[in-house]
N, C-alpha and C positions, 0 to 999 in steps of 0.2 A: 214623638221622637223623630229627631232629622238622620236620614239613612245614607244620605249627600256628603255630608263629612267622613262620614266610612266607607265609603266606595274611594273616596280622595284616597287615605290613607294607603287602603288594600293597593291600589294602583303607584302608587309612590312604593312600596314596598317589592312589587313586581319589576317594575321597569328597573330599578338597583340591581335587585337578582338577576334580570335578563342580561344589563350591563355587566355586570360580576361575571356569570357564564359562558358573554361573548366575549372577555377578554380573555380569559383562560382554554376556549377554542382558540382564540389568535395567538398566544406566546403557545399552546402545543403544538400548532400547527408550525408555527414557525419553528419551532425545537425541532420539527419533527424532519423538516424541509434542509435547516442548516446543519443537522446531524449525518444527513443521507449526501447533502453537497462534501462536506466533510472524508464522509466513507471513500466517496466515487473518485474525489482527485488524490486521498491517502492511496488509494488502489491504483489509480493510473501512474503516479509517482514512482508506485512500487513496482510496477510492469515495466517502466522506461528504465529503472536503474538495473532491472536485469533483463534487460532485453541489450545492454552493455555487455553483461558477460555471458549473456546466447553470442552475440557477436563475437566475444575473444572465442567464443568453444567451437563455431563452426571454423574459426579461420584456422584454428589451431589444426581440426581434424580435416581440412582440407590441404593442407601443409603435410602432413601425417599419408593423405590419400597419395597426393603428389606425388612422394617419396617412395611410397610403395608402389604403385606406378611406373617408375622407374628404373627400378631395382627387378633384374631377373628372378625368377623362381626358381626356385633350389629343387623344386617337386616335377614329376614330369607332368606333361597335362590331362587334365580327367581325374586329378587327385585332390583329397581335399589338403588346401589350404589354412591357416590361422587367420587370413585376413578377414575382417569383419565386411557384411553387407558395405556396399557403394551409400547406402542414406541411410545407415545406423551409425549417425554422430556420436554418441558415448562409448561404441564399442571402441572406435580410434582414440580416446583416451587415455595418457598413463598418469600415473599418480603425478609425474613433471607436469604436465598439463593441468590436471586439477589443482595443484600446486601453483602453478601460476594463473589460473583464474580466483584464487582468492591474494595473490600478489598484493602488496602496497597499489601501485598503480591502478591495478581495476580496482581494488576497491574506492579509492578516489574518483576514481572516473564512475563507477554506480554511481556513488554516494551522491556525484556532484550533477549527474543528468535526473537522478531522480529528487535532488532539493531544487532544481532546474524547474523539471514540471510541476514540483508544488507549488511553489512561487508563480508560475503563470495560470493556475487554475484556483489563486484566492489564497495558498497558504504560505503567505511568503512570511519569512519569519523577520524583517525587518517592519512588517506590520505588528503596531501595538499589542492588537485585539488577538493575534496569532504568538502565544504564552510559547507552546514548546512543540520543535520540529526535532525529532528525533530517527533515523536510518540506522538502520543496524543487518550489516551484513559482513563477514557471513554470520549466520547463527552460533551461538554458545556452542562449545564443541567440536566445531567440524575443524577436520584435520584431512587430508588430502589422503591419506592411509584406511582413515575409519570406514569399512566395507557396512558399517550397520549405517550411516548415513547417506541415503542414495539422493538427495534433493538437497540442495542449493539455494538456500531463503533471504529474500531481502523484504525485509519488516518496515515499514514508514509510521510509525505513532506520532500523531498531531493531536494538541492538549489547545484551543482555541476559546474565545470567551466573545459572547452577545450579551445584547441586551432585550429583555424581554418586559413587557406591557409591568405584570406584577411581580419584576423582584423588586423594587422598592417596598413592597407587604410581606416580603418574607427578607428582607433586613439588610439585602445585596444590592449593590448596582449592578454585577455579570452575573450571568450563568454559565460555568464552563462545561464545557460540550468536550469527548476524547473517539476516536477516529482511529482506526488501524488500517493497514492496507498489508496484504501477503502476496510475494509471486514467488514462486517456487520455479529450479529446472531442473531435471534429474540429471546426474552425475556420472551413476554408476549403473 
């Protein structure tokens, strides 16, 4: 009996399987690589469209600081005041202010520095492969009034699509991949 021909086979049989195992290391790894690229510029996205209305909120309460600054004290001195700390920016806040940091305007202005950054870190949505760029600020709810909402959210969901070694074996050309990004400021 020839043991040659079955060593052939055994080894044809292996090296498939090796091929098979090291394709499926390659599309996870890359899954795993284009999902975290995904994350990182959804997040940075989401940091520059409110790091837009950090900007309106300090100018606001610097404006706020100014004014009171200005304006004599009605107290004599040595007594306490109502005025907030010189660098507790939220305390200088009124509901008008909160009010106009969720304004038509900032939110355009967010919305459009942080579809800004995604577009220049890979997710621009006039790319094909990049399905759906979604900004949503402020969040469900928030009203300039509501004392139980102390944070300020601007959300970047990106829905984008690769191509990986074996979706053509499981019946696809894409694989889509989903990405969130959250930056929060407090408010209140």
């Amino acid at each position: 009996m020839n043991r040659r021909g079955q060593v052939l086979i055994v080894v044809a049989i292996l090296i498939s399987v090796t091929l098979l195992l090291l394709a499926v290391a390659v599309d996870a790894g890359r899954l795993y690589i284009e999902r975290a690229r995904m994350r990182r510029a959804a997040q940075a996205a989401a940091d520059a469209g409110i790091s837009v209305v950090a900007d309106r909120m300090v100018t606001q309460a610097v404006a706020r600081q100014t004014v009171m600054a200005g304006t004599p004290s009605p107290t004599p001195p040595g007594t306490s005041t109502p005025t907030p700390q010189l660098n507790d920016v939220i305390a200088w806040l009124t509901d008008e202010d909160r009010a106009t940091l969720v304004s038509d305007s900032v939110v355009v202005d967010a919305e459009a520095a942080a579809r800004d950054y995604a577009a220049r870190n890979g997710l621009d949505p006039a790319d094909p492969d990049t399905l759906n760029l979604e900004v949503t600020y402020p969040q469900d709810g928030y009203t300039p009034e509501n004392i139980a909402i102390r944070n300020l959210r601007l959300l970047v969901s990106v829905r984008r699509r690769t191509t990986v070694l074996l979706a053509g074996l499981l019946g696809e050309a894409f694989v889509d991949l989903d990405a969130d990004g959250l930056s929060e400021i407090p408010q209140r």
